[in-house]
C-alpha positions in Angstrom: -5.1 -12.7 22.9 -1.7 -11.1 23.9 -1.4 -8.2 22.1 -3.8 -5.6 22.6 -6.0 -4.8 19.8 -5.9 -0.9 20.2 -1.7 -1.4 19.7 -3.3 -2.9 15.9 -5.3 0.1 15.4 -2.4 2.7 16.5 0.0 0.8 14.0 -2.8 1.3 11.4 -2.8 5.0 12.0 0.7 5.2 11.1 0.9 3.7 8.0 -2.7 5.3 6.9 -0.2 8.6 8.5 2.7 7.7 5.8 0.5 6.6 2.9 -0.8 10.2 3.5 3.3 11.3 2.7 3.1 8.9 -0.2 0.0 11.1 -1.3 2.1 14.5 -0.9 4.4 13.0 -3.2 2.2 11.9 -5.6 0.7 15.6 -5.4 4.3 17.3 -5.3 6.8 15.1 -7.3 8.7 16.7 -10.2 9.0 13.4 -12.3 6.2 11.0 -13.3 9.2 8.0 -12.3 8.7 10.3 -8.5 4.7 9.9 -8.4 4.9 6.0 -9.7 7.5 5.1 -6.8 4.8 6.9 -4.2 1.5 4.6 -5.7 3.6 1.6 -5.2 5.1 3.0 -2.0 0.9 3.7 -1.1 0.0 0.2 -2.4 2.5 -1.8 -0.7 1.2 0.3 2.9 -2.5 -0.3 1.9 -1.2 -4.4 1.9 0.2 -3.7 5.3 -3.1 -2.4 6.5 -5.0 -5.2 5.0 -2.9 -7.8 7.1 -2.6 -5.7 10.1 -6.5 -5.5 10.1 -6.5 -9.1 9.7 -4.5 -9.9 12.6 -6.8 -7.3 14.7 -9.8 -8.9 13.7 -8.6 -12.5 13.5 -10.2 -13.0 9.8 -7.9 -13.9 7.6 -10.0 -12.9 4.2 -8.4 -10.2 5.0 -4.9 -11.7 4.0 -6.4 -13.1 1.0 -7.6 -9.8 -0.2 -4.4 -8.3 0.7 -2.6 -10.5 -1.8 -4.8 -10.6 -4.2 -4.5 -6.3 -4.3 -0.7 -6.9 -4.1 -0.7 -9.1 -7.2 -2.5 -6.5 -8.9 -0.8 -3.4 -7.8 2.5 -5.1 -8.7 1.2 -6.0 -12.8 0.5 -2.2 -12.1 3.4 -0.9 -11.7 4.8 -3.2 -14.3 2.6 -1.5 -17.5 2.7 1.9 -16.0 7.1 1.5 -15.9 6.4 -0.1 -19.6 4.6 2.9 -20.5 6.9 5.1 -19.3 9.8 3.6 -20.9 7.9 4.1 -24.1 7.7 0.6 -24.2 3.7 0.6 -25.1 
């Protein structure tokens, strides 16, 4: 392997570091449209984990999983904007 697998793990932290941001914002934003925009923002880095844990460990279940939680955060996203619009 060429890459180290610590350098995986410290790119891990970071994004587990700024989906802890995304949390603030959930916790602090003023608008609903504000905490929607930081569970997507969360989702999208917990995909980035799942892949990056993939590539550490060399499974690539992983990467299945990862879509498979991306496909369903995205429908998601899509009822709770429908929702919001009034659309429901």
């Amino acid at each position: 392997m060429i890459v180290s697998p610590i350098l995986f793990f410290v790119v891990c932290a970071f994004l587990l570091l700024f989906a802890a941001f995304g949390m603030a914002r959930i916790a602090l934003g003023p608008t609903a449209a504000d905490r929607v925009v930081a569970l997507d923002t969360i989702n999208t880095l917990v995909v980035a984990v799942m892949i990056v844990l993939g590539a550490a460990y060399d499974q690539v279940v992983f990467v299945d999983v990862a879509i498979i939680y991306a496909l369903v955060s995205f429908v998601g996203t899509l009822y709770i904007a429908r929702y919001l619009e009034g659309g429901l």
